[in-house]
TINU-398914 format. One line per field, with one value per residue: residue number from 1; z, x, y of N, C-alpha, C in turn. Coordinates in steps of 0.1 Angstrom, whole numbers. Layout:
<pts>
nr <- c(NUM, ...)
n_c3 <- c(Z, ...)
n_c1 <- c(X, ...)
n_c2 <- c(Y, ...)
ca_c3 <- c(Z, ...)
ca_c1 <- c(X, ...)
ca_c2 <- c(Y, ...)
c_c3 <- c(Z, ...)
c_c1 <- c(X, ...)
c_c2 <- c(Y, ...)
</pts>
This chain:
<pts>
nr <- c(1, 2, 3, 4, 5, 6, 7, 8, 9, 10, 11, 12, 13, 14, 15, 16, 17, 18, 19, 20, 21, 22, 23, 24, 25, 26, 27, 28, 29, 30, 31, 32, 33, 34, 35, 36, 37, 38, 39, 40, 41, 42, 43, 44, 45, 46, 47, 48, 49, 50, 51, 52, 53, 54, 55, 56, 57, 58, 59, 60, 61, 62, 63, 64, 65, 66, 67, 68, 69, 70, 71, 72, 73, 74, 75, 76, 77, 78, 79, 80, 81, 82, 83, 84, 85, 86, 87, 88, 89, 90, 91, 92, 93, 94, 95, 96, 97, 98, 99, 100, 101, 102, 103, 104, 105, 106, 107, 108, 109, 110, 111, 112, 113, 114, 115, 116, 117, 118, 119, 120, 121, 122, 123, 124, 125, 126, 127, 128, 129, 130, 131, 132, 133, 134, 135, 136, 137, 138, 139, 140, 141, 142, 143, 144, 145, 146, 147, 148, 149, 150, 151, 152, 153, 154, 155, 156, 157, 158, 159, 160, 161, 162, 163, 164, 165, 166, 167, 168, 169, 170, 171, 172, 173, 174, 175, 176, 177, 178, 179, 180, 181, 182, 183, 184, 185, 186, 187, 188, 189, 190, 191, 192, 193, 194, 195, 196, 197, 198, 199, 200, 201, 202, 203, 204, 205, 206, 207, 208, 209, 210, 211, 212, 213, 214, 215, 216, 217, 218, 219, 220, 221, 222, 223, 224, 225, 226, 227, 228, 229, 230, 231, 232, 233, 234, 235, 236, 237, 238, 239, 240, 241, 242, 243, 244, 245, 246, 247, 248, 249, 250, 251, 252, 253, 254, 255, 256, 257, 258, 259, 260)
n_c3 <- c(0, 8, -8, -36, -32, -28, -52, -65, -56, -66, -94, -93, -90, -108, -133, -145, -157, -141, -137, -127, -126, -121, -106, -109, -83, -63, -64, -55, -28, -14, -20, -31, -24, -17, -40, -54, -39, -45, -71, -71, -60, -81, -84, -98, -131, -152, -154, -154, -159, -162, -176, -153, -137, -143, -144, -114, -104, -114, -104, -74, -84, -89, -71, -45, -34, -38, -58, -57, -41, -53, -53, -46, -69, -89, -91, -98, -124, -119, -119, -122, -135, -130, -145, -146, -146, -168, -189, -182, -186, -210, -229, -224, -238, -261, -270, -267, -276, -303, -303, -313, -286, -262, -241, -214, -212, -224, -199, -184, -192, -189, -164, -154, -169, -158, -132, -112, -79, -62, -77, -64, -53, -73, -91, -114, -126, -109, -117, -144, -146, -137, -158, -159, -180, -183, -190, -200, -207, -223, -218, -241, -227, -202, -184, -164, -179, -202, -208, -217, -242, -247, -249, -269, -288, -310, -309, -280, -288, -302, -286, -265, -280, -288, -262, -255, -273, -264, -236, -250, -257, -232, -221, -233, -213, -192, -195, -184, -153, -148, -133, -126, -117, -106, -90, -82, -109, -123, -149, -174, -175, -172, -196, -216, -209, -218, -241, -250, -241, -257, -288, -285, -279, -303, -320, -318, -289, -262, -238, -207, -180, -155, -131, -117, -99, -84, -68, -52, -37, -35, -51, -87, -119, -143, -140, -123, -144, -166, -155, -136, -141, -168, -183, -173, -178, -172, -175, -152, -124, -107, -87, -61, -42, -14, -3, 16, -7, 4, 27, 22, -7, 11, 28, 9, -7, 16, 25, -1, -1, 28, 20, 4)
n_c1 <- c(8, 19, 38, 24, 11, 34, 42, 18, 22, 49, 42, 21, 40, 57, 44, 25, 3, -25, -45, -76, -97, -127, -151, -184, -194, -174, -185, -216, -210, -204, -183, -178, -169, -143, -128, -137, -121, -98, -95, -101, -77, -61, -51, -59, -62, -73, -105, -118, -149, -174, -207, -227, -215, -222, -247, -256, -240, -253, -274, -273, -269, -298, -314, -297, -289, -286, -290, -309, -334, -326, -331, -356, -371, -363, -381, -405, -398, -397, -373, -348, -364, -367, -385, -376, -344, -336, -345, -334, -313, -304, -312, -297, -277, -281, -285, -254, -239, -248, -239, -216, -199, -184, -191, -188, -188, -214, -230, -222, -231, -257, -258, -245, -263, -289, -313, -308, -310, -288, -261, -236, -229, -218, -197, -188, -199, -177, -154, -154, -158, -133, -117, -109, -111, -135, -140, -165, -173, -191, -208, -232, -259, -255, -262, -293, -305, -306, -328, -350, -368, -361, -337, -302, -285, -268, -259, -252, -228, -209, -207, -190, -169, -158, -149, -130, -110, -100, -87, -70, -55, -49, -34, -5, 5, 12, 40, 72, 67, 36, 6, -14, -46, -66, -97, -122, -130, -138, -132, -144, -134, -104, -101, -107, -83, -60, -64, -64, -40, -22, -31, -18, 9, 11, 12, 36, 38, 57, 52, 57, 72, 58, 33, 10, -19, -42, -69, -89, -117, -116, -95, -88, -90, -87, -81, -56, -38, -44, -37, -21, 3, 9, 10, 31, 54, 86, 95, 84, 62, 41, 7, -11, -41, -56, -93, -118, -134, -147, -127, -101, -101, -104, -80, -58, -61, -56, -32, -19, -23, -17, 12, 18)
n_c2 <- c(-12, 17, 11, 16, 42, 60, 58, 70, 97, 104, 103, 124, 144, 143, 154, 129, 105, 93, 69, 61, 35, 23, -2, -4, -8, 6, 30, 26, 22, 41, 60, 80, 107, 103, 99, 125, 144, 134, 140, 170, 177, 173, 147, 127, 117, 109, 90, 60, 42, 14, 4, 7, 19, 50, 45, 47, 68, 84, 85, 91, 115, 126, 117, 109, 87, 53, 18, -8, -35, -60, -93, -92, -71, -87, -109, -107, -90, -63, -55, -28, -12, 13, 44, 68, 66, 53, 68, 93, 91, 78, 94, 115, 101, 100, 123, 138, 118, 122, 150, 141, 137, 117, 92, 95, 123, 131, 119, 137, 164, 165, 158, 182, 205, 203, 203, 190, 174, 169, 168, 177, 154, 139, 121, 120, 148, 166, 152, 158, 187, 200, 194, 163, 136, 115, 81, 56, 24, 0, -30, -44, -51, -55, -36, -21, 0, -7, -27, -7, 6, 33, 32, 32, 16, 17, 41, 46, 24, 37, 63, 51, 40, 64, 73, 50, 58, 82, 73, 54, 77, 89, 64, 69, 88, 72, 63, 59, 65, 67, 59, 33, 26, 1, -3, -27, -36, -69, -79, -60, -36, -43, -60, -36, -19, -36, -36, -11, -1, -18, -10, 22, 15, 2, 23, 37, 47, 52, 29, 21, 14, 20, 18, -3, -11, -37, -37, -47, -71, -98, -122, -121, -137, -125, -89, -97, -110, -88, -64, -62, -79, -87, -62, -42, -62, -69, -42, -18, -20, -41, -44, -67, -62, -69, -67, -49, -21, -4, 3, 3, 18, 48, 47, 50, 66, 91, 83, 90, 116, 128, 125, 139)
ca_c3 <- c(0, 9, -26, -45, -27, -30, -64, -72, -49, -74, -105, -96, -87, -126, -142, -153, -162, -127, -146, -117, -131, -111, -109, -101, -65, -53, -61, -48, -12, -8, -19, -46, -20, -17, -54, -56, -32, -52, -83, -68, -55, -92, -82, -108, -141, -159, -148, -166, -152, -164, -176, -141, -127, -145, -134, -97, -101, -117, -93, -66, -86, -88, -55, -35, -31, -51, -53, -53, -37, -69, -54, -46, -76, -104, -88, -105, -134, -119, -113, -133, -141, -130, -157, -145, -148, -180, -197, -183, -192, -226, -238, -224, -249, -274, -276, -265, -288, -316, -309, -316, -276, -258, -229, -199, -208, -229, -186, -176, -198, -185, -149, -154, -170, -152, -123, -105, -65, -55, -84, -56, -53, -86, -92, -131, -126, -101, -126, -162, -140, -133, -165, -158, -189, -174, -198, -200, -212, -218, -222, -241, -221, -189, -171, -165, -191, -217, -208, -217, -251, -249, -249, -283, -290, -316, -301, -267, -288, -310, -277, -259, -289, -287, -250, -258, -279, -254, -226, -255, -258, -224, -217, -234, -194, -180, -195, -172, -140, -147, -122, -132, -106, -110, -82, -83, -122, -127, -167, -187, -176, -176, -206, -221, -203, -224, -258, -254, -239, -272, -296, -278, -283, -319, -322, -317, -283, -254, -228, -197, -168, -149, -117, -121, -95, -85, -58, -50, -23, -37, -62, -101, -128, -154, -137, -123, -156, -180, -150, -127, -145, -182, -188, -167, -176, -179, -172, -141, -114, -103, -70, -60, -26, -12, 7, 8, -9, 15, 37, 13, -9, 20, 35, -1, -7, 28, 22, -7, 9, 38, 16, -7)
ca_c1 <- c(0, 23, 47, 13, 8, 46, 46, 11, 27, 59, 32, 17, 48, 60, 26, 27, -9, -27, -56, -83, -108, -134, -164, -195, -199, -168, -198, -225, -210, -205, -168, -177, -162, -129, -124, -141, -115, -86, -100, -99, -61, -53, -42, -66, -58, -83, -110, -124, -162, -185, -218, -230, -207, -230, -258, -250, -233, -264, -288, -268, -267, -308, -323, -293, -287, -286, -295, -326, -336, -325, -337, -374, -379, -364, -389, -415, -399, -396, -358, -342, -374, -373, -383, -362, -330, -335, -347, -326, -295, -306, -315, -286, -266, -284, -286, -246, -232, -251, -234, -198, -190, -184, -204, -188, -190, -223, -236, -222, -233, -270, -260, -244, -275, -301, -317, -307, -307, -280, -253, -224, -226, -213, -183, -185, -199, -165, -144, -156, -156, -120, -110, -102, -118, -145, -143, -170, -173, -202, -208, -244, -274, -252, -266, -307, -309, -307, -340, -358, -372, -347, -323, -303, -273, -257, -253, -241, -214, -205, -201, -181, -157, -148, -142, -122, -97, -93, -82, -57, -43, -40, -21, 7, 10, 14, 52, 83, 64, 25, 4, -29, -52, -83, -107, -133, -135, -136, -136, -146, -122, -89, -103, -103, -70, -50, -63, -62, -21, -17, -28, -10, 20, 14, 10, 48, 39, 66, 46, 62, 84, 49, 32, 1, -22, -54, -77, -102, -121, -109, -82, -99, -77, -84, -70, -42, -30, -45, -38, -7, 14, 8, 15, 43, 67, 103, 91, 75, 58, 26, 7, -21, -40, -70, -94, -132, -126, -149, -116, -88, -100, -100, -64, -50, -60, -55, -19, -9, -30, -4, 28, 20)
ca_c2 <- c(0, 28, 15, 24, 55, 67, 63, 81, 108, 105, 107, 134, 153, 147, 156, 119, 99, 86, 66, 55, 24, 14, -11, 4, -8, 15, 40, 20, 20, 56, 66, 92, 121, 100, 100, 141, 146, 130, 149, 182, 179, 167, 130, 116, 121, 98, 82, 50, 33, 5, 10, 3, 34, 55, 45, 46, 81, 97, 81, 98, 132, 126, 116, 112, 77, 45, 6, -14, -48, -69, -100, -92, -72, -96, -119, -95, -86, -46, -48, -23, -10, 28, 51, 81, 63, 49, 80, 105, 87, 73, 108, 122, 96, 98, 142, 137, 114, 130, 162, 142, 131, 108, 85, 101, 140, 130, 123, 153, 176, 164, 164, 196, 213, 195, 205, 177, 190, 166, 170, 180, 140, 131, 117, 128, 157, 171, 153, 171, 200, 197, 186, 152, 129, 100, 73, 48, 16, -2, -42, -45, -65, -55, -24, -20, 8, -15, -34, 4, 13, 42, 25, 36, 5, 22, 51, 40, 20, 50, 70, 39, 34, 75, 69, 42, 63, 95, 63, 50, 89, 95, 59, 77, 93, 66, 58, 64, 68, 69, 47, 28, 22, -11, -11, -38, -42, -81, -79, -51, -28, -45, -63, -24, -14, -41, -33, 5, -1, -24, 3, 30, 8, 0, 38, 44, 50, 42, 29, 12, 18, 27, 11, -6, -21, -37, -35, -63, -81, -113, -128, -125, -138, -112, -85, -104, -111, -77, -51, -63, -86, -83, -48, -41, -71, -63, -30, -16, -29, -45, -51, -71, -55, -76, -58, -41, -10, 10, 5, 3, 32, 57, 42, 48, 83, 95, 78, 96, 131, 132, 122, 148)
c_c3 <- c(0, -5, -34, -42, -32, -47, -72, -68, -64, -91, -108, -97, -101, -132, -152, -153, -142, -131, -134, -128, -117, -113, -103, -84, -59, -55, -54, -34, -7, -8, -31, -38, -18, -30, -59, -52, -40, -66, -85, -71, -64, -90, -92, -122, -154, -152, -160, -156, -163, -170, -162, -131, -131, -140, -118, -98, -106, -108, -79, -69, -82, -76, -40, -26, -44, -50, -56, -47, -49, -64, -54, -58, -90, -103, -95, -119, -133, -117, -125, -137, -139, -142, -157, -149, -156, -189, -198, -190, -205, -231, -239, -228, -260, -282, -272, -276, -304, -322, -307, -296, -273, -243, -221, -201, -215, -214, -179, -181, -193, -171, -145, -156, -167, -139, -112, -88, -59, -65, -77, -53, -62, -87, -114, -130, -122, -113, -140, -158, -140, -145, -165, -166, -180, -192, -196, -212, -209, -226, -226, -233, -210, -176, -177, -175, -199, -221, -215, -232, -254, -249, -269, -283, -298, -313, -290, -273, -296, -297, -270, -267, -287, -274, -249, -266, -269, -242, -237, -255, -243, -217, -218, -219, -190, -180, -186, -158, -136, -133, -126, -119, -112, -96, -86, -95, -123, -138, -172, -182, -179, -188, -216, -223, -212, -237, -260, -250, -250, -283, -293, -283, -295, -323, -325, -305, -273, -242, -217, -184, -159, -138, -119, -108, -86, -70, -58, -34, -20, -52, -73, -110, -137, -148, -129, -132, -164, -170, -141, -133, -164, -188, -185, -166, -178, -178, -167, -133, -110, -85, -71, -43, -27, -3, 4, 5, 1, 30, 26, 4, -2, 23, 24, -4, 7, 32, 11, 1, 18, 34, 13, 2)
c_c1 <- c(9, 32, 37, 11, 22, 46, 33, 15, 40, 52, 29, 28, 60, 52, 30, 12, -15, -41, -66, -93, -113, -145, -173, -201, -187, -176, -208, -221, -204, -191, -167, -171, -154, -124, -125, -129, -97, -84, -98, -86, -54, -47, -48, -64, -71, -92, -122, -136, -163, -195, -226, -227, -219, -242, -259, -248, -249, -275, -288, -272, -285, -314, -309, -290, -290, -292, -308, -325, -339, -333, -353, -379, -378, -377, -405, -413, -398, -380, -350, -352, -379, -372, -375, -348, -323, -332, -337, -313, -296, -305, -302, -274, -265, -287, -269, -239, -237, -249, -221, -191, -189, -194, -203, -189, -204, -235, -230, -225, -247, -271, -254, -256, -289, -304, -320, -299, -290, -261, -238, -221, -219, -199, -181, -189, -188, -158, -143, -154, -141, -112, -104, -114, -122, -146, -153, -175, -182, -201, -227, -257, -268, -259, -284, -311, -311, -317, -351, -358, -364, -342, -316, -288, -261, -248, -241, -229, -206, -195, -189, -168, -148, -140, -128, -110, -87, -85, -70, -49, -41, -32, -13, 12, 17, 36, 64, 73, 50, 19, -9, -36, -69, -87, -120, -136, -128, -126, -136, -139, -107, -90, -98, -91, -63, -52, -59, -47, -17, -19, -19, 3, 22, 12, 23, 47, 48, 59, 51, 70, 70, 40, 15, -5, -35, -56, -88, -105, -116, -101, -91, -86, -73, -73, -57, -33, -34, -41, -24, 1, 18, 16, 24, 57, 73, 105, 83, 74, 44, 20, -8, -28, -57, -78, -108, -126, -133, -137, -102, -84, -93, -84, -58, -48, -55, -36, -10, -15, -14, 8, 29, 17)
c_c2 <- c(13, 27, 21, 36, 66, 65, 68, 96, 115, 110, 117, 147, 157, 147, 142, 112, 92, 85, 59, 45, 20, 7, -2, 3, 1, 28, 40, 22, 28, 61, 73, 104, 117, 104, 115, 143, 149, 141, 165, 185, 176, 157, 125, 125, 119, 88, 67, 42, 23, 14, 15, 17, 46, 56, 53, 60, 88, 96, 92, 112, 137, 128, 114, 99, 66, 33, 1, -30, -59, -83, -99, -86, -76, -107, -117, -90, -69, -43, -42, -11, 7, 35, 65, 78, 61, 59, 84, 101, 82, 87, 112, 113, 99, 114, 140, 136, 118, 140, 156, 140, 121, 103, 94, 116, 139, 132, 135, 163, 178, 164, 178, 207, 208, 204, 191, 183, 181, 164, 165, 162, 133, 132, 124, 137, 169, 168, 160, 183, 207, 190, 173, 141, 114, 92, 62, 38, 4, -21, -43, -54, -61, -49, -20, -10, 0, -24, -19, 7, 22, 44, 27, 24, 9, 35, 53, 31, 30, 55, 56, 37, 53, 76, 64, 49, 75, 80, 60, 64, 91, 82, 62, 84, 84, 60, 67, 69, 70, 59, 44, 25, 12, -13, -17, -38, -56, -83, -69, -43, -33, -54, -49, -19, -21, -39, -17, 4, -6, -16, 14, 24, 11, 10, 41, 48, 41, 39, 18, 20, 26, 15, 4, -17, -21, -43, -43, -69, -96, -112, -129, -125, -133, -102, -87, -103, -91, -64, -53, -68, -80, -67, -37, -50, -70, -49, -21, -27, -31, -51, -52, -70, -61, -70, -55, -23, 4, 14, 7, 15, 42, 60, 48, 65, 95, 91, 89, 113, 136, 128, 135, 166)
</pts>
């Protein structure tokens, strides 16, 4: 923990790449003002979600909390099933990416000009604010929008694939001394993470000599291999830190906080 910390400390102190990924539950369980926080102070450089993160984050900006009781109401056929959450965030892809963005500033441009009372909750909202690009990446049939009529496919992959390129330009940071950070993405993130560092590469880009490492409750073999080992071999370093992140986050940021 403190090697990860000492060298986001060292990152930020050469304006070098400090790429945060997260799964949607380090939203879900209330560490959008650790990450605001980080955001502020310039430690995050890039931030990369799920479809899932989205959700979660706008729910927050909305009413001010998030969740539903998945088992009682798939049992019914209502889980997923709110029409606010669908909508708002469909539209605001599908008027986004039609004016030429991408996913993650496409939701902030709608929690920015919305009258949404609890905004100061959003983790994308702080970050667009603050210049720091929210990439999202979306796996189709995944996240409850996608059961909704307003749901647009082409669109949402349009926007996802532009995402996808700003994340391969700003890997370029992360060489000589960047630091990647994966909490709780299984799959679709460090799935992401290794194709967008392999174009970058085959770009002419020099990407290595940079710190890379993942955060989890338990051992998953994706990122093992596509986020610690893989893309540091012979060059850099990797670390694998087990843990719930409603404790681990905190400890991490509050670590590099008082280095820096």
């Amino acid at each position: 923990m403190r090697a990860v910390a000492t060298a986001i400390v060292s990152a930020r102190k050469k304006k070098k790449a400090v790429i945060f990924m997260g799964g949607a539950h380090v939203i879900k369980c209330g560490l959008n003002p650790v990450l605001i926080e980080l955001v502020k102070r310039k430690i995050i450089s890039c931030i990369c979600l799920n479809g899932a993160g989205i959700i979660h984050d706008f729910e927050l900006a909305f009413q001010g909390r998030t969740s539903e009781d998945v088992a009682a109401n798939l049992k019914t056929g209502k889980f997923g099933m709110g029409r606010e959450t669908a909508e708002m965030i469909n539209r605001a892809v599908s008027q986004g990416v039609g004016r030429g963005l991408g996913l993650g500033e496409s939701v902030f441009q709608m929690i920015s000009a919305g009258d949404l009372p609890h905004k100061k909750l959003s983790l994308i909202y702080h970050a667009c604010k603050n210049n720091v690009p929210v990439c999202v990446f979306v796996g189709i049939g995944t996240d409850i929008i996608h059961q909704h009529p307003s749901f647009d496919a082409a669109l949402t992959a349009e926007g996802s694939l532009r995402d996808f390129y700003t994340l391969t330009e700003k890997i370029k940071g992360l060489n000589a001394g960047g630091v990647l950070l994966n909490f709780g993405s299984a799959v679709i993130l460090p799935e992401v993470f290794l194709k967008a560092l392999n174009l970058s590469r085959n770009l002419g880009n020099p990407v290595k000599d940079f710190t890379a490492a993942n955060f989890d409750m338990i051992y998953h073999y994706r990122p093992a291999q596509n986020v610690v080992s893989r893309p540091v071999a012979g060059a850099g370093q990797g670390f694998y830190i087990i843990g719930h992140h409603e404790i681990m986050l905190p400890l991490l940021a509050q670590a590099v906080i008082e280095e820096l």
